[in-house]
DOGUKOL-801740 format. One record per residue: residue number from 1; x, y, z of N, C-alpha, C, O in turn. Coordinates in steps of 0.05 Angstrom, whole numbers, always signed. Layout:
  resi    n_xx    n_yy    n_zz   ca_xx   ca_yy   ca_zz    c_xx    c_yy    c_zz    o_xx    o_yy    o_zz
   NUM       X       Y       Z       X       Y       Z       X       Y       Z       X       Y       Z
...
END
This chain:
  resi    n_xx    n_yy    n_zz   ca_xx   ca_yy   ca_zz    c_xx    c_yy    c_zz    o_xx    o_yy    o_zz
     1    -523   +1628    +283    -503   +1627    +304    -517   +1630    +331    -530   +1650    +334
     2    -515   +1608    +356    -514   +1614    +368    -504   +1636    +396    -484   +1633    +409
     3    -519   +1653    +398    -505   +1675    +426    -522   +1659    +454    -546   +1653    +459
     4    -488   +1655    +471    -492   +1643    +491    -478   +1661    +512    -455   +1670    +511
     5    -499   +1667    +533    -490   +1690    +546    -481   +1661    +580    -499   +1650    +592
     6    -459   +1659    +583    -456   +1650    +607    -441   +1675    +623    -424   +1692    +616
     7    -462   +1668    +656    -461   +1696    +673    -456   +1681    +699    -462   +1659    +707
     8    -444   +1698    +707    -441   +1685    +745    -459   +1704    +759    -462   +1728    +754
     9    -473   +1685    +781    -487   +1704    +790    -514   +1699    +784    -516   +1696    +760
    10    -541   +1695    +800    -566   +1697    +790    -577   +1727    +797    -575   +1743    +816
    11    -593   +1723    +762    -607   +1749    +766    -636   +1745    +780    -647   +1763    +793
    12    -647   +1716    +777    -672   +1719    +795    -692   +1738    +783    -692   +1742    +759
    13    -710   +1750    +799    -741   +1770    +789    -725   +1789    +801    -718   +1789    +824
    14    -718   +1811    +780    -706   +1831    +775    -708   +1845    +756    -709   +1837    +733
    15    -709   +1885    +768    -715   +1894    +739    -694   +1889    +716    -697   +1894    +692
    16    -669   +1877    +728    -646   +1879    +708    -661   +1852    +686    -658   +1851    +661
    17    -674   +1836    +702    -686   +1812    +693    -698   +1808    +676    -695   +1792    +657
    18    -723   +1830    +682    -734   +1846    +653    -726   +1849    +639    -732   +1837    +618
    19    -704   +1870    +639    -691   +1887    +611    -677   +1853    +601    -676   +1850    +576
    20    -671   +1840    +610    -658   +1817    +589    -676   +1802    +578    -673   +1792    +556
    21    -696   +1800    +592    -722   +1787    +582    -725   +1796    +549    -717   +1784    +530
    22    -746   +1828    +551    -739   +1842    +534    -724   +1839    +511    -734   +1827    +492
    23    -707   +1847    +510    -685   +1847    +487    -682   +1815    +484    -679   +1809    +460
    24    -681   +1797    +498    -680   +1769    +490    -709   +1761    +476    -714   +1738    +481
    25    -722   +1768    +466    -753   +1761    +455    -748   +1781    +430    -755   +1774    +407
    26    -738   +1804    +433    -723   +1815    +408    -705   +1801    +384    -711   +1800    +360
    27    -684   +1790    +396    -666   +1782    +384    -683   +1755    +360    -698   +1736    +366
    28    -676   +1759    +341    -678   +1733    +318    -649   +1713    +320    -657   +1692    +311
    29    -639   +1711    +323    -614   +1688    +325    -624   +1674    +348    -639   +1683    +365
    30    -611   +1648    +348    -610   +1626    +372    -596   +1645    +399    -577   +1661    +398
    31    -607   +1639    +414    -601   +1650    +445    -601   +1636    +469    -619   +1619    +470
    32    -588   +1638    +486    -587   +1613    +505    -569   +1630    +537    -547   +1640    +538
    33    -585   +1629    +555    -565   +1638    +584    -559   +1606    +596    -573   +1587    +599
    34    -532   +1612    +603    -523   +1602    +625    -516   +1611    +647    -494   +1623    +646
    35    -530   +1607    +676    -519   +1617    +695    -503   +1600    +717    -516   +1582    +727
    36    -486   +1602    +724    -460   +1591    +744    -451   +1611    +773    -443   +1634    +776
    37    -457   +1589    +793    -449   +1609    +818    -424   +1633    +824    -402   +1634    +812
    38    -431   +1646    +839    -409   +1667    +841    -377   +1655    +835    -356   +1663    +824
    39    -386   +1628    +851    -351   +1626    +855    -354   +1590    +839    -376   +1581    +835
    40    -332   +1576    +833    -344   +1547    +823    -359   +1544    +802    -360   +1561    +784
    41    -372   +1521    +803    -385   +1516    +772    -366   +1513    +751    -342   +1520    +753
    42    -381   +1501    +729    -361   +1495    +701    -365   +1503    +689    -387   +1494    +682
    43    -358   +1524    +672    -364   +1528    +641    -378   +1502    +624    -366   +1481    +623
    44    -410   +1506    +608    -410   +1486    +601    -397   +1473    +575    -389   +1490    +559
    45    -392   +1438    +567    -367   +1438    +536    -397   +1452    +519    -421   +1454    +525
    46    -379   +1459    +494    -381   +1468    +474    -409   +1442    +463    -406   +1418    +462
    47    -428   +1455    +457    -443   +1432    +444    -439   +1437    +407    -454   +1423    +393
    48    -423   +1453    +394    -426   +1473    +376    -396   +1479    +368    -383   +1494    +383
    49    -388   +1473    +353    -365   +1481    +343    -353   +1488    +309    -346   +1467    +297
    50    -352   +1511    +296    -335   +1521    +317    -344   +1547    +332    -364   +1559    +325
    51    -323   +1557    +357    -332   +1567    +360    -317   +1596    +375    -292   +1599    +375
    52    -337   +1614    +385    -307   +1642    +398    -322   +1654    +418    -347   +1657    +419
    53    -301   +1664    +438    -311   +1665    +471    -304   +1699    +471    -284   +1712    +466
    54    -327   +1704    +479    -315   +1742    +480    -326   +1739    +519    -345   +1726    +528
    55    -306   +1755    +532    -310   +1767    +555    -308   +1787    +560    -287   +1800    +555
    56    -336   +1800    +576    -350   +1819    +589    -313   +1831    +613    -308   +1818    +633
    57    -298   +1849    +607    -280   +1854    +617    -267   +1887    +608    -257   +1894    +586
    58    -271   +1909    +644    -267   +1931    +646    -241   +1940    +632    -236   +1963    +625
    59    -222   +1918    +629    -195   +1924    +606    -207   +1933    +574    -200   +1953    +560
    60    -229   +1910    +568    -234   +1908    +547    -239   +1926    +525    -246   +1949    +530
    61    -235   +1914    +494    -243   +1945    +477    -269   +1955    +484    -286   +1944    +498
    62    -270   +1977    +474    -293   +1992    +476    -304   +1991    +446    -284   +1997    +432
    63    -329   +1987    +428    -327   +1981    +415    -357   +1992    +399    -376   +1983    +412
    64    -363   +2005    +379    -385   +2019    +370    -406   +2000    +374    -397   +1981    +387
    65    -427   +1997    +369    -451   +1983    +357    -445   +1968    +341    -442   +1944    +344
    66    -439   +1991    +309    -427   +1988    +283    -406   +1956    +291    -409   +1932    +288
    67    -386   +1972    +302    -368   +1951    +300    -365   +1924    +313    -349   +1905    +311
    68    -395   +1930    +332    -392   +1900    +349    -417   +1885    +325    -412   +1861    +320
    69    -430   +1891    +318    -451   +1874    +299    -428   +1869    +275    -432   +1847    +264
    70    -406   +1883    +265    -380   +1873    +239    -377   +1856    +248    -381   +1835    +236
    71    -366   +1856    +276    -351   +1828    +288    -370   +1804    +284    -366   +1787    +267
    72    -392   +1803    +299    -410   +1784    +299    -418   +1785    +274    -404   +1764    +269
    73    -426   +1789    +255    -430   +1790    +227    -415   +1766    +203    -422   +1749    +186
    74    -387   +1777    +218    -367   +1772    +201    -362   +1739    +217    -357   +1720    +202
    75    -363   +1737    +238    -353   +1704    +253    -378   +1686    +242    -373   +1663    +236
    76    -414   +1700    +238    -427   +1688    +232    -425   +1680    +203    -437   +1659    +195
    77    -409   +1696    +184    -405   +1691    +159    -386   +1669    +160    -393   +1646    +152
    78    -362   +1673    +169    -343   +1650    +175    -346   +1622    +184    -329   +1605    +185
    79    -376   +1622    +192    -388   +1588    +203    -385   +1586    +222    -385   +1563    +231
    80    -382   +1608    +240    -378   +1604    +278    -406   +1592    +279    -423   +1598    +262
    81    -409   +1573    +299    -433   +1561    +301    -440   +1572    +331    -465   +1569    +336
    82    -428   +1584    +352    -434   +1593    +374    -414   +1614    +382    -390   +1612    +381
    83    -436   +1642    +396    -411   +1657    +407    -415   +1665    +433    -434   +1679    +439
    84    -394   +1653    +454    -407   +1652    +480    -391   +1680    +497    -367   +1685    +501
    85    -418   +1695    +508    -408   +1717    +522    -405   +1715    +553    -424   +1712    +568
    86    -376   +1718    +562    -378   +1709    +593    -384   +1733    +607    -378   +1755    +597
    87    -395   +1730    +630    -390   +1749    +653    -387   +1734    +677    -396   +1714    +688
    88    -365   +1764    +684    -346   +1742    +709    -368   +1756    +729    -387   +1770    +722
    89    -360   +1748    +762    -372   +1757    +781    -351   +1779    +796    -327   +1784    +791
    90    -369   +1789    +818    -349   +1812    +833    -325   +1817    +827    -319   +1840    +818
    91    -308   +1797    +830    -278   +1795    +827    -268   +1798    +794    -246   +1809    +794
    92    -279   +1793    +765    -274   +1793    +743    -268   +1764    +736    -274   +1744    +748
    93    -253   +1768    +713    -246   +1741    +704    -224   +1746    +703    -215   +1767    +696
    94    -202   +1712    +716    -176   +1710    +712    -159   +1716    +692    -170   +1727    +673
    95    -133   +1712    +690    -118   +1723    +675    -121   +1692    +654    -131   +1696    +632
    96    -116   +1676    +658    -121   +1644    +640    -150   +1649    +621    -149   +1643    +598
    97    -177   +1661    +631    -201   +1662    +618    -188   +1690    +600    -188   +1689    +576
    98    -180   +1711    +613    -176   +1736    +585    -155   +1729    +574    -153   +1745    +555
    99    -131   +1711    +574    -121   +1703    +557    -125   +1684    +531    -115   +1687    +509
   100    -144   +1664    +540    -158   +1651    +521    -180   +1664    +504    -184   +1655    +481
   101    -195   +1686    +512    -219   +1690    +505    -204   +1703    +470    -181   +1711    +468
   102    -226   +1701    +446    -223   +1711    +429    -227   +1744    +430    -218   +1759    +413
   103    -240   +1751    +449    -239   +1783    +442    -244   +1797    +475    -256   +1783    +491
   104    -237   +1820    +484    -246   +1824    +506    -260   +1851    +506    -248   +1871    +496
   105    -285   +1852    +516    -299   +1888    +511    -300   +1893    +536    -290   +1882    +555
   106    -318   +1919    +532    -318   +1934    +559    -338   +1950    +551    -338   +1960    +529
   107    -360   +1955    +572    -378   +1971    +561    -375   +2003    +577    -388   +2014    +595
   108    -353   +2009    +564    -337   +2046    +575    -314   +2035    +602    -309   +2012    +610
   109    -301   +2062    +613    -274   +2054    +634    -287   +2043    +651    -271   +2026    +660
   110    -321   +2041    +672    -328   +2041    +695    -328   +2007    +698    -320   +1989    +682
   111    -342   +2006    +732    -343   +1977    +723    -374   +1975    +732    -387   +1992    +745
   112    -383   +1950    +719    -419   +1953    +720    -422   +1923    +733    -409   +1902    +729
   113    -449   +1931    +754    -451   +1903    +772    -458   +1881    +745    -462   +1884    +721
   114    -456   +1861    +760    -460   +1845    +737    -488   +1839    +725    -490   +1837    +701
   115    -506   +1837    +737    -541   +1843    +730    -540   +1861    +717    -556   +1856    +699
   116    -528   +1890    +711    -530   +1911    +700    -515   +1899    +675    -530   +1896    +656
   117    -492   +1890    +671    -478   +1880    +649    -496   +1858    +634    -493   +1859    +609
   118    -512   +1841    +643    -521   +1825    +626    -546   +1837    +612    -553   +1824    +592
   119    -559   +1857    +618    -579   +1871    +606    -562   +1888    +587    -572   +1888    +565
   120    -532   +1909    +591    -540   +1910    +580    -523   +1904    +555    -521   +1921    +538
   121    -510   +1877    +553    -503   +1859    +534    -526   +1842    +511    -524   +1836    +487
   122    -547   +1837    +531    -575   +1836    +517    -582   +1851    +496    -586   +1844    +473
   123    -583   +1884    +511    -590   +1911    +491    -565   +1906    +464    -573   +1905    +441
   124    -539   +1904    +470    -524   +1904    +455    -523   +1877    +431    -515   +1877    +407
   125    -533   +1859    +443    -534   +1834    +431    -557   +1836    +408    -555   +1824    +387
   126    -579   +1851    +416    -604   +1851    +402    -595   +1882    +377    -603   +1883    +353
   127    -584   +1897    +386    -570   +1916    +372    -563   +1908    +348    -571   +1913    +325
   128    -545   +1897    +357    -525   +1883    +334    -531   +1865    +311    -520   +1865    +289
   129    -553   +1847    +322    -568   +1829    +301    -590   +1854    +287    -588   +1857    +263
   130    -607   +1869    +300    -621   +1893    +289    -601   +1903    +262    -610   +1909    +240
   131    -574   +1904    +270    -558   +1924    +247    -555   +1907    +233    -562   +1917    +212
   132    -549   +1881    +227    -536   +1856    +212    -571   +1848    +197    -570   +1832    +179
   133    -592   +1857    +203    -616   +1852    +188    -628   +1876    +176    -650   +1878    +166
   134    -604   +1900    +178    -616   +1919    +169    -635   +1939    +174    -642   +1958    +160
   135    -648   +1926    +210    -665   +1944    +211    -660   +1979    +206    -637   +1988    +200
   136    -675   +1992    +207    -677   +2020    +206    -673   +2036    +221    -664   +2059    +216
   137    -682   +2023    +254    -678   +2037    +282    -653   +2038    +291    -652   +2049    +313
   138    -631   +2031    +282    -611   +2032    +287    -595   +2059    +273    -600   +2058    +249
   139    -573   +2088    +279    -576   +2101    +280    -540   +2109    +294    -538   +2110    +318
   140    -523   +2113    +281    -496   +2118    +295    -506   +2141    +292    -527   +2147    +280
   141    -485   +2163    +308    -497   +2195    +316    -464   +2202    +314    -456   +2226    +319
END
C-alpha cells in the first residue's frame, strides 16, 4: 500500500526536513510526498485505487500507535492500494475535505505548525509499519 503524505506548505532544508527524511528511509511500504502551496493547487487524481484519505485535523481522533498501525493494517489487508495523508495549511482543512475524508486524527488537543506535523506523521507512519512487521522496538507503556 501506498502512504501518500500530501502537505501544504514547503518544508524546504529544514530540521523538520530531516526528521521526515529519516523516518521516510525507515519505512518499508511505498511512500511518496506531495507538496501543494499554502493556498490553491490540486490535490493530485488518484493514480491507485482503491483507495482512503485520512486528514491531519486538531478535531481529529486521537489514536494509540497500536491502533493507528490496526487501521493501516487492516485497509492494507482489505486491498487499499493507497492511503493518502493530508495536511492542511495555517487555516486547516475545510469542512467539504473533513467531511469526505475516511478518518480524521489529531496528534493530542494542541495545534502543531505544519512542518512539525509532517515529521511527526513520518515518526508515526514508520511506527506503524514497524508494529504491522513485528518489529520489537515498538513498546505500548
Amino acid at each position: 500500500m501506498l502512504l501518500h503524505v500530501i502537505a501544504r506548505g514547503k518544508i524546504g532544508r529544514s530540521p523538520e526536513a530531516e526528521l521526515v527524511d529519516r523516518y521516510a528511509r525507515r519505512i518499508a511500504w511505498d511512500w511518496k510526498v506531495t507538496e501543494l502551496p499554502d493556498r490553491g493547487g490540486t490535490v493530485p487524481a488518484p493514480a491507485q485505487t482503491p483507495l482512503r484519505t485520512v486528514a491531519l485535523d486538531e478535531r481529529g481522533r486521537q489514536l494509540t500507535s497500536a491502533e493507528f498501525a490496526a487501521i493501516l493494517g487492516r485497509w492494507r489487508d482489505d486491498g487499499v492500494r493507497e492511503a493518502r495523508f493530508l495536511i492542511g495549511a495555517a487555516d486547516g482543512h475545510d469542512e467539504a475535505l473533513r467531511g469526505s475524508a475516511d478518518l480524521l486524527i489529531a496528534f493530542g488537543k494542541a495545534t502543531w505548525p505544519h512542518m512539525l506535523a509532517r515529521a511527526m506523521l513520518a515518526e508515526q507512519l514508520w511506527r506503524a509499519t514497524s508494529i504491522l512487521a513485528g518489529h520489537p522496538y515498538h513498546r505500548e507503556g
